[in-house]
N, C-alpha and C positions, 0 to 999 in steps of 0.2 A: 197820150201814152208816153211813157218815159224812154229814152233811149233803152236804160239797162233792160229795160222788161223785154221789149224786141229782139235783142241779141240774146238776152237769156233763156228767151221760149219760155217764158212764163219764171215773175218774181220768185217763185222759192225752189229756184236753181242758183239766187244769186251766191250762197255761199257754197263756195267749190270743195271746202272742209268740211264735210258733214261729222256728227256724232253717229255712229251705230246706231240701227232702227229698233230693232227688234232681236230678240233672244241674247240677250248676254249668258256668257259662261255663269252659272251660277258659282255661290260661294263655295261650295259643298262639292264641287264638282272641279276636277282639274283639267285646265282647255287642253286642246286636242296637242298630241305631241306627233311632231313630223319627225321623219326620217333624218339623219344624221345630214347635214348640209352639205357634204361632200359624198352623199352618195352617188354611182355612178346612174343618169339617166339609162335606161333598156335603149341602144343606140339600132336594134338588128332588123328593124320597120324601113324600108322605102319610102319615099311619099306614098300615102293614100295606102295604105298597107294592108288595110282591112277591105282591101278592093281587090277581087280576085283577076289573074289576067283579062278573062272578057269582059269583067266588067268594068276594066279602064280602057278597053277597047270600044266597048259600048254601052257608053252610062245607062240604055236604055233597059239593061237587066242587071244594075243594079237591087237588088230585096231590102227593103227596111219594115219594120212593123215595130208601130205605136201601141202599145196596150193601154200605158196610163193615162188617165184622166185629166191630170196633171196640166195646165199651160204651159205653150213650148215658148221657149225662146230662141227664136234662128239668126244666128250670125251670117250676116250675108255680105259676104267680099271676095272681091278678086284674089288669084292663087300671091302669097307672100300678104298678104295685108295685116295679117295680124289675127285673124283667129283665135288658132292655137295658141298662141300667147295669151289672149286675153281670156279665155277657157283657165292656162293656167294660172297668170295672175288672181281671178277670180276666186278661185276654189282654191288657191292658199288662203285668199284674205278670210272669209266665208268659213274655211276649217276654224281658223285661225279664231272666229268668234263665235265658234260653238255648233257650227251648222254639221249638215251631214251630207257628203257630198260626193254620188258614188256611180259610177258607170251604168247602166240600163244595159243588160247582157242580152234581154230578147230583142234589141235594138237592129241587130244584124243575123242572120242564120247561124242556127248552133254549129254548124258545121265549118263556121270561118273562125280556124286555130288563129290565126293573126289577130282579128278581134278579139277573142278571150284572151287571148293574150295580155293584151292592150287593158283592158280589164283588169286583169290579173295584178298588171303593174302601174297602173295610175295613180297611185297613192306617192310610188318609190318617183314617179316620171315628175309628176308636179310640185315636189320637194327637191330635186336634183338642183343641183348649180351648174351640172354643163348643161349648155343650148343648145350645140350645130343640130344634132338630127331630132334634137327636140319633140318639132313640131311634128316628125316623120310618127314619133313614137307612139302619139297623141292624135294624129288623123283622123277624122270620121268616125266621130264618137256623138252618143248621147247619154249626157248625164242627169241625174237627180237630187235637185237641191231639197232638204229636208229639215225641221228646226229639231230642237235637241231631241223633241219625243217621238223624233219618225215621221212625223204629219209630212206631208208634201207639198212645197211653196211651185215649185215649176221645174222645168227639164230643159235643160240648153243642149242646142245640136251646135256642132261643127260638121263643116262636109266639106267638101273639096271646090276651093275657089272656083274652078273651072267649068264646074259646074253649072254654075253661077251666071260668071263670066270668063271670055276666052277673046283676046286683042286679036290675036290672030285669023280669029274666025269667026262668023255670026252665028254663035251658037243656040239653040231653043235647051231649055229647058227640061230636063229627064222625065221621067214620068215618077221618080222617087219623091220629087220636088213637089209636084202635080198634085200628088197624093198629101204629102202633108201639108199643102196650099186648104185642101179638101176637107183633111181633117175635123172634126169638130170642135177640138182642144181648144180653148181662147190663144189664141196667140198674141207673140210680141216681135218687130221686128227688128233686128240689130244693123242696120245699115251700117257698113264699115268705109271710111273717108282715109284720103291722108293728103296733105296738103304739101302740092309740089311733086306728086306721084308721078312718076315718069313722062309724057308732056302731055299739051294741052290735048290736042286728038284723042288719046286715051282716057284721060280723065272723062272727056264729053260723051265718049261710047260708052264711057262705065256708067256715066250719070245715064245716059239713054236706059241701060238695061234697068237699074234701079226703079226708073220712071215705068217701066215693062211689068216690072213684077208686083209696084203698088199699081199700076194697073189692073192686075188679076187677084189681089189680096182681097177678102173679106172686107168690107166699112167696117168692119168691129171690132179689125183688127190694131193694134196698139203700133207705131214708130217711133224709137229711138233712133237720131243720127248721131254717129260719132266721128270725132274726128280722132284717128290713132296716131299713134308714134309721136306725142306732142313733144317729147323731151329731144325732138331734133329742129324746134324753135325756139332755142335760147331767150330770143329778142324777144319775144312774145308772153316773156314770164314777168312777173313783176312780186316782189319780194319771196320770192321763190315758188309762187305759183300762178298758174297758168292766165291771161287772159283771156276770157272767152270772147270778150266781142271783137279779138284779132281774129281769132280761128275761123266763128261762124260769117267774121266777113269776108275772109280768103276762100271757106270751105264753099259758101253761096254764089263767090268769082267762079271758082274753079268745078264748079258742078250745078250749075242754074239748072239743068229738067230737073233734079229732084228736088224743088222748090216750086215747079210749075203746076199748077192747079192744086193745089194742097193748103191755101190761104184761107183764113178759118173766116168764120162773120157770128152776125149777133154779138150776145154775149160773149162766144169764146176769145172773140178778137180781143177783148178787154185783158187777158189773162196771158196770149200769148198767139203770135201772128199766123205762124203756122201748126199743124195736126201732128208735130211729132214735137219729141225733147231732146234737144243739143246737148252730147257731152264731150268733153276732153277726155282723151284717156291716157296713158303710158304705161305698159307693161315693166318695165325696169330699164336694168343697163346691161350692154354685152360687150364683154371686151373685145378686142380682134387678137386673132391668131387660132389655132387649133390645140387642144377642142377650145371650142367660143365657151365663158365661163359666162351666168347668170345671176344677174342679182336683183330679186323684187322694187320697185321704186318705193316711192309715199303712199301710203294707203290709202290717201286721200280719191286717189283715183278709183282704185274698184268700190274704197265705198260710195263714190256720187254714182257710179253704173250700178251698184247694187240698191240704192236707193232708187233710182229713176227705175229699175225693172220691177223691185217692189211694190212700187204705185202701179205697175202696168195691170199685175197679177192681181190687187187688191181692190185695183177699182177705183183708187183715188188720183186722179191723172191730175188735177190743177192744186 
C-alpha cells in the first residue's frame, strides 16, 4: 500500500480540489442570490438560544422530533470547535451551486419563538459578514439539504458542544442524543478535530468521548473525521493548499482512541486503513476587533466535505 493511500483514507481523496458533483445551476436558471454582503447577521440569540432556561439547565428535557426520512448528518464537537461555522460555510457553498438549503422548523417545538426565529433568519444569518455572535444566532439547528427539484439529499444537525462534550465535567449524553442515535434515518457522523486544541489532557478526554459515542453508533453507520480550523497551520500548506498527511498525522498524535479499534481488514484495507474519511476543512477568515467581520475561504474545502458526505448518503464510500 502506498503512503498517500494511508493518510488519505482511501486514493480518491487525493485531490483536495474537487469539481462540484452533482446538480449544477442550470443554464436557464440563475444561481441562487444572497443577501447583500454586508448585511447585518440577527445578533439577539445567546448561546444555544433555541434552548429554553431548563433546558440548559437540564439537557435531559430537551424536545427534538425527526419527521424526515431523509439521512442525518451530526456534527459532533466540543462547545467552539467549529460547528456553526461549518453549517454556515457549508450552506453558502451548497446555495451557491444551486441546492436548497433550509431549516427543518418541526425540528424543535412550535412553541420555541427563539427557534423560528432562527429560521426565520438563516438565509440573512449565513450571508452576513459580521461573525462575533454568529454562531449564537445559528445554534441548534436542523437543516435540509435539497437539489434543485426539492428531492432530499440529507439533513445536518448542529447542537450544542456541550452536549457532546464538557472538560470540565464527565458528562453522559441527553436523551435527545440517545434518540437520534436510535433513529432509523441512515446516518453520518461528522467528528470535529482541531489540532493543537487546548492541551494534551483535553484533547485525550475529547478523543475518549468520541471513542464513547462510536461505541453506541449503529455498524451502519458512516464516519467522517475532520480536522478544522486548518488555515491556522500555515506550515502545513503547500502551494496554497492544505496537506493532508501533516494534519492526519498530528490529528492521530493528538487523538489516538478514535483510531482505536476502527482498523479496517480484507478487502477494505486495500482501499483505505481506517472505517471513516479524513477531511481538512476551514471555514474562512475573521478579523479581530468588534464586531469580528467574516469572510468565506476557498471552496475547496466545503466542496471536499460536501463530497465526502455525498458518498455517505449515496452509498458509495470507496
Amino acid at each position: 500500500m502506498s503512503e498517500k493511500k494511508v493518510f488519505d483514507f482511501g486514493s480518491d481523496d487525493a485531490n483536495i480540489n474537487p469539481t462540484p458533483i452533482i446538480n449544477p445551476v442550470p443554464n436557464n436558471e440563475p444561481p441562487f442570490s444572497p443577501p447583500p454582503p454586508n448585511a447585518p447577521m440577527n445578533t439577539d440569540f445567546n448561546d444555544n438560544a433555541a434552548l429554553t432556561v431548563e433546558e440548559k439547565e437540564d439537557p435531559s428535557r430537551v424536545i427534538v422530533e425527526i419527521t424526515d426520512s431523509a439521512p442525518i448528518i451530526i456534527m459532533f464537537g466540543a462547545k467552539t470547535s467549529g460547528k456553526t461555522m461549518t453549517l454556515v460555510r457549508l450552506s453558502r457553498y451548497l446555495k451557491g451551486k444551486g441546492f436548497i438549503v433550509d431549516p427543518i422548523r418541526t425540528f424543535r417545538p412550535s412553541n420555541s419563538m427563539h427557534y423560528q426565529e432562527m429560521c426565520d433568519s438563516f438565509n440573512s444569518n449565513i450571508f452576513s459578514s459580521t461573525a462575533p455572535e454568529g454562531t449564537a444566532a445559528l445554534s441548534f439547528m436542523l437543516v435540509k439539504v435539497s437539489n434543485k427539484y426539492g428531492d432530499p439529499i440529507c439533513q445536518i444537525l448542529e447542537a450544542p458542544g456541550e452536549h457532546y462534550f464538557d472538560p470540565e465535567k464527565e458528562n453522559t449524553f441527553p436523551p435527545y442524543i440517545m434518540q437520534i442515535v436510535q433513529n432509523d434515518n441512515p446516518k453520518t457522523w461528522l467528528f470535529i478535530t482541531e489540532l493543537d486544541w487546548k492541551d494534551n489532557a483535553t484533547r485525550l478526554k475529547y478523543a475518549e468521548k468520541v471513542k464513547e459515542m462510536r461505541n453506541i453508533i449503529n455498524s451502519s453507520d458512516k464516519v467522517i473525521l475532520m480536522c478544522h480550523k486548518a488555515d491556522r497551520k500555515p506550515s502545513y500548506y503547500y502551494k496554497g493548499s492544505p496537506d493532508k498527511r501533516h494534519f492526519y498525522r498530528d490529528i492521530k498524535q493528538q487523538y489516538p482512541a478514535i483510531f482505536m479499534g476502527h482498523e479496517t481488514s480484507g478487502l477494505k484495507k486495500l482501499f483505505t486503513p481506517y472505517d471513516m474519511k479524513f477531511v481538512v476543512f476551514s471555514a474562512g477568515h475573521f478579523t479581530e476587533g468588534k464586531p469580528q467581520t467574516y469572510s468565506p475561504g476557498n471552496d475547496k474545502f466545503p466542496a471536499e466535505l460536501w463530497r465526502n458526505i455525498y458518498k455517505t448518503v449515496k452509498g458509495s464510500w470507496f
